[in-house]
Each structure stands twice: as C-alpha cells, then as structure tokens.
N, C-alpha and C positions, 0 to 999 in steps of 0.2 A: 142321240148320243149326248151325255153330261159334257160340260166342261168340265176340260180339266182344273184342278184347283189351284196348283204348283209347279212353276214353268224357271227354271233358270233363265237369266240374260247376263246377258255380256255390259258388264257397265267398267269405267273409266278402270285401267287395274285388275283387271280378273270379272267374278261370278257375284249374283247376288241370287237368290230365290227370290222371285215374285208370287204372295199369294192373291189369286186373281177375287176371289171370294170375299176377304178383306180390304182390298186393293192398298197392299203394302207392302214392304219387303218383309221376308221372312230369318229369321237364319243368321247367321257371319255371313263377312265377304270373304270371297278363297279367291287365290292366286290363279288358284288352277283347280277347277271343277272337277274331280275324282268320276271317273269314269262310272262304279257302279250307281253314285249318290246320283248322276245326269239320265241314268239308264232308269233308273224308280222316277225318276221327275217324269222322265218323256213317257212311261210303259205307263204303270198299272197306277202310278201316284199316291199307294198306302201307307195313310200317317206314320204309323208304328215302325215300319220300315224305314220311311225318313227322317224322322228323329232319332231311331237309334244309328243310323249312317253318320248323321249331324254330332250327336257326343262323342260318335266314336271320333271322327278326325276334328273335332276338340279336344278332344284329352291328347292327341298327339299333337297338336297346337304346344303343347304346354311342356 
C-alpha cells in the first residue's frame, strides 16, 4: 500500500496540509477544515481534486 501523500493536521488555530512527499506544508491555513477538502485528504488523495477544493474555498476567502 503507497503512502499517502497529503494528510491534514491540527496545528496551533485551525488546519494546515502536510505534504509527506516534500515534507512541507502545503496549502493556507483554515480555521476549520471543510469537510469534503478532509474527506479527499483522508480517501483517495487526488491532486486535481485537491486543488480545485483549495481555490475554491480561496476565492471565498476573498
């Protein structure tokens, strides 16, 4: 079984994306980790899918 590449965690204030691959964080920080963007992390973890979750609740950032 791969590891996974893209894991949320709980840091100081809300969410960050960890990518375990680059060993960095990825992404903004959210207050509050959006249910579907947590559910792609934890399931199937495809890019395409988590960047367009990520613009999307950026553009409603703004």
């Amino acid at each position: 079984m791969a590891k996974r590449r893209y894991v949320a965690r709980g840091v100081s204030g809300g969410y960050r994306i960890w990518d375990d691959r680059a060993r960095k964080w990825w992404g903004d920080h959210y207050e509050l980790c959006p249910d579907d963007l947590l559910a792609e992390l934890n399931g199937a973890g495809d890019y395409a899918k988590i960047t367009a979750l990520l613009k999307r609740y950026r553009a409603q950032k703004r």
